[in-house]
Every structure is written in C-alpha cells, then in structure tokens.
N, C-alpha and C positions, 0 to 999 in steps of 0.2 A: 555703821561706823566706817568712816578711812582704813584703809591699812595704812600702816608707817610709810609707804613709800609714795604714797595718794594723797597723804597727810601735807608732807613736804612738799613735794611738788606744786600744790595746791598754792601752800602760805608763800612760796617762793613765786611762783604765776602771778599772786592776789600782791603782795607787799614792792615784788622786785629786791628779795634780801636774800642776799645766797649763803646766810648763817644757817645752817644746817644742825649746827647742834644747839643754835637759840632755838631752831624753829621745831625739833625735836624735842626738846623741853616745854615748849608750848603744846607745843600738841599731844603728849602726855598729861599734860595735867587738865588739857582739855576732855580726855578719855577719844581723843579721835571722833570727835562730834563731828559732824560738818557744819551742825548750826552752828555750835559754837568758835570755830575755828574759821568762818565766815563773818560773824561780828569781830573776830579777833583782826582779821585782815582788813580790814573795812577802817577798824579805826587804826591799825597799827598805818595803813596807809594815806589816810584822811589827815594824821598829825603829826606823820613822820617822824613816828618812833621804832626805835629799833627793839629786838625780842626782849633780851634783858631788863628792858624800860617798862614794856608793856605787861611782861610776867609779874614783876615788881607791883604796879597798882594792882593788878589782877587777884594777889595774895593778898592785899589788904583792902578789898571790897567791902563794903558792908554790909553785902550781901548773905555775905557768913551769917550774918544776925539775922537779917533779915528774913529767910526760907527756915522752914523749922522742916530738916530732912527726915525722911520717914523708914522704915525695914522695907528694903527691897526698891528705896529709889532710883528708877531708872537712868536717871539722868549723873553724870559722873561728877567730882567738885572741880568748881572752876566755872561747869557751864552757866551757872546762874550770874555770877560775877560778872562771868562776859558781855552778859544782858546788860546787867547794871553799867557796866561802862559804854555800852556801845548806848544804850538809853540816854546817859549822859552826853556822850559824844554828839547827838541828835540833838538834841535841848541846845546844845551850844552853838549850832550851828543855825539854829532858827531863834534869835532870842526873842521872838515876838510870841515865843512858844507852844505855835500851831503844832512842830508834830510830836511835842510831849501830850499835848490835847486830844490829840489824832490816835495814838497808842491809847492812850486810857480810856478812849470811849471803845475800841476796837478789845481792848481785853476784859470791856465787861458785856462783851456782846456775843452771837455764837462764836464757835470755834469756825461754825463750817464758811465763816462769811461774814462782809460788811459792803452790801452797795454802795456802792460814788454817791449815789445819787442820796444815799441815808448820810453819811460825811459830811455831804455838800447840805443840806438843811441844817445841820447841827453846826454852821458856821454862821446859821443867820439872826438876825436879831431875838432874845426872848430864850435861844437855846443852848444851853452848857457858859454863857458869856457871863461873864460877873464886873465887867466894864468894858468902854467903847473901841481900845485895843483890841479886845479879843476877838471883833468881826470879823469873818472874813468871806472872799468869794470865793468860785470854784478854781482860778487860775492861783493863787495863794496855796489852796487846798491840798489840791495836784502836784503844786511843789513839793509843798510837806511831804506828799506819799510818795514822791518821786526819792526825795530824802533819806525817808524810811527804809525804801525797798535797798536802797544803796546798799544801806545798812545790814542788809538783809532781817532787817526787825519787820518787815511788812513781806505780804508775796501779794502782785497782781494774778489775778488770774486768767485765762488763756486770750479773754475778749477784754482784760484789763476795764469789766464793770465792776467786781468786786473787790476785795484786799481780805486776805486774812494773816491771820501770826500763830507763831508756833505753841503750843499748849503750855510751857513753858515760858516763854517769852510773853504769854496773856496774863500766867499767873504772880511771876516777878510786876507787872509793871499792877497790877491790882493790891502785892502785898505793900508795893510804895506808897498807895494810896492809903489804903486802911494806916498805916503807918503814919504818916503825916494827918490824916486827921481829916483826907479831901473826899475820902470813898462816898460816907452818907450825901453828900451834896451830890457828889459826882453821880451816883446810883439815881436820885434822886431828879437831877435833871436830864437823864439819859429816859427816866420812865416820861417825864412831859414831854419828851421829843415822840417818844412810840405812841402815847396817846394822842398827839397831833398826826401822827402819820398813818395810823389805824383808822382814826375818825374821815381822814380824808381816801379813805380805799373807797371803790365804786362796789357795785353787786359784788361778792365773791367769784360769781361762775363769772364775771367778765373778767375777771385776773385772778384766779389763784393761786401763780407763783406769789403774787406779792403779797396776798391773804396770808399765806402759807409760810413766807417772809415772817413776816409783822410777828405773828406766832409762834415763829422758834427767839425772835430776839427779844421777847418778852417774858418767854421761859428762861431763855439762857440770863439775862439781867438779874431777874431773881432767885437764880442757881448761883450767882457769881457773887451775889450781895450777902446772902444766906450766912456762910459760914462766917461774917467778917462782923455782922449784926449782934448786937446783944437786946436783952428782955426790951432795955428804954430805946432803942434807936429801933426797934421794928416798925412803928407805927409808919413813918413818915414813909418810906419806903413799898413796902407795903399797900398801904392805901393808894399811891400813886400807882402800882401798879396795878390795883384792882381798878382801878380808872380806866384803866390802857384797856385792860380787858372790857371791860363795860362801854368802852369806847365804841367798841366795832365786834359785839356779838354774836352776827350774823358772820362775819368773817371766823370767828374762831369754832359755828358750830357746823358751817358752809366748807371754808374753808380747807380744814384737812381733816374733816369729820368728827373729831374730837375737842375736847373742853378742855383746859391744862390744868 
C-alpha cells in the first residue's frame, strides 16, 4: 500500500489536480492501493474529471453486485469499482472492441502470463471472432495493449513479449463475463485457440518453454471456467479442453513431466 503522502503525490503527478482533499478522499476509499489508484488516475486523466466526479461514479459501480466479497478479502472496497470503470473507460475508447477482447481472453488465461504472439493468433480468422469486424492484426492488437497498459489494466513484461493483469483485475473482468452470459462461449473458444496452438508445437525437447506454455494456459482456462460452470454447461467446455490436451500429448507428458 501507498502511505497517505505517496498516495497524493501519486494522483497529483498522474491527474495534475492539486485537490488534495478530493484526492485524499479517493485514496481512502481506494484503501491506498496502487492498482487501484493507478486505474483511478488513468481514467480521471483520460476524461478529465475531477475527484469529486470520479468518487461519485466510483460509489455507484456495479461492481458492488458484481464481486461477492469474501472473510478476509484482501483487497479494500472501491478497488474493484476502479476495475469496472477503468475496464469501461478502455472499451470506449476502442469501440471496435479489441481491448475489452484483449482483457477477457488475458483473464481466463494464467495469471503468470499471455504471449504477443498467443493474442496475436486469437485476432485471426476462426478464433474468439463472431463477425468480420472482430479481425484483427498484430498493429491493431498492440494498440489495444498499448491501451490497456495505459490503463494500467495490462503490464508488459521486461522484453515486452508477454502481458499479464493483476489477479483482481482477471477476476472482475471474468465475473463480467459469467455475468452477461459471454463466459461459456468465451471459455470455449479460448480452448480451440489452445488446441490449435498445442497441435501446432514441434518435438517437446526442441521447445519446452512453449510446451510448457501451452500447459499452464490450458490448466489455468479450466481453473478459471470451473467455478462459473454449472452441471449443463460443463460439457462443452470441457470436452474442448480434453481436445486441447489430446492435441499434443507428448508435449504435456514431455513437456513439464506431468499430466494435468
């Protein structure tokens, strides 16, 4: 966490607003997050609102509803909010809606990771698209993530080939899905994208990182899908992902010695 005086400074550096006791009020009710007081800045700057403005939707997110808090949740109220508006703030600003696309395959996938180059397939035809808008290439793509990071809803990492998001910020944009009714599909066409990408791995021993790859975001898919599934919707899921596996067997018994 910020302390109060790191808090400030911060939203004052990020926004350029030298309300001090708007920004005191924010970052309270943020609990001194940095995530959260990073998407607060991001969009309080992106729309040029001032604290009072932005406190105001932040109290009436619908987020409240949305996250069912638990004993001993980590994370303080507000930060999840912040998701949902800065997630919103994103979506508005691409309305071709690549990097609301971009977050939801990224939050049903690991935490530890999503390569460029797994993004950059899941823009091409046949994959996550459900009409001829939704294509895209890797200069489109890169924007989106470029977008995102702004946001701080995405982080490159140090050779800026992978992207990941904050545990929190995977799980808000997953309960949206479930929510709206897009998760099953969604899950669903993220497992044909892994059993394309598993099928097309060479020997094990000649790669595998990416053996090794393939195999956590195929357990993390169906760790993420899991809790959101009921009795009727397991099939479809499921079976896609026993595909993925069966895809590339020798990668998952080669690969990191184990079976999942």
């Amino acid at each position: 966490m910020f302390t109060e005086p790191e808090a400030l400074a911060y939203l004052a550096q990020r926004t350029g607003h030298s309300d001090e006791n708007g920004a005191r009020q924010l970052a309270s009710e943020l609990g001194f997050l940095p995530l959260g007081l990073a998407q607060a800045a991001a969009v309080i700057a992106a729309q040029h609102l001032d604290y009072p403005t932005y406190l105001a939707r932040l109290r009436t997110s619908p987020a409240r509803d949305l996250l069912k808090r638990t004993a001993g949740e980590p994370y303080p109220h507000g930060a999840a909010e912040a998701i949902v508006l800065a997630l919103d703030a994103a979506a508005d600003s691409a309305p071709s809606g690549l990097c609301q696309r971009r977050v939801n395959v990224v939050a049903l996938l690991s935490a530890a990771g999503v390569s460029r180059e797994l993004l950059y397939a899941a823009g091409q035809p046949g994959f996550l698209q459900h009409d001829a808008e939704g294509l895209a290439g890797p200069p489109a793509i890169d924007e989106a993530l470029g977008r995102l990071a702004s946001a701080s809803l995405l982080t490159f990492s140090v050779d800026g080939a992978t992207v990941t998001a904050h545990r929190l910020t995977m799980r808000v944009a997953a309960e949206r899905q479930a929510q709206d009714g897009t998760l099953t599909r969604s899950g669903a066409s993220i497992a044909q994208l892994l059993k394309a990408v598993t099928q097309s791995l060479p020997e094990p021993w000649q790669n595998r990182p990416a053996a090794r790859d393939a195999i956590q975001q195929i357990m993390a898919l169906h760790e993420h899908l899991a809790p959101h599934l009921g009795d009727q919707d397991t099939a479809l899921p499921e079976a896609l992902l026993g595909s993925a596996v069966q895809g590339g067997p020798r990668a998952i018994s080669e690969g990191n010695g184990t079976r999942p």
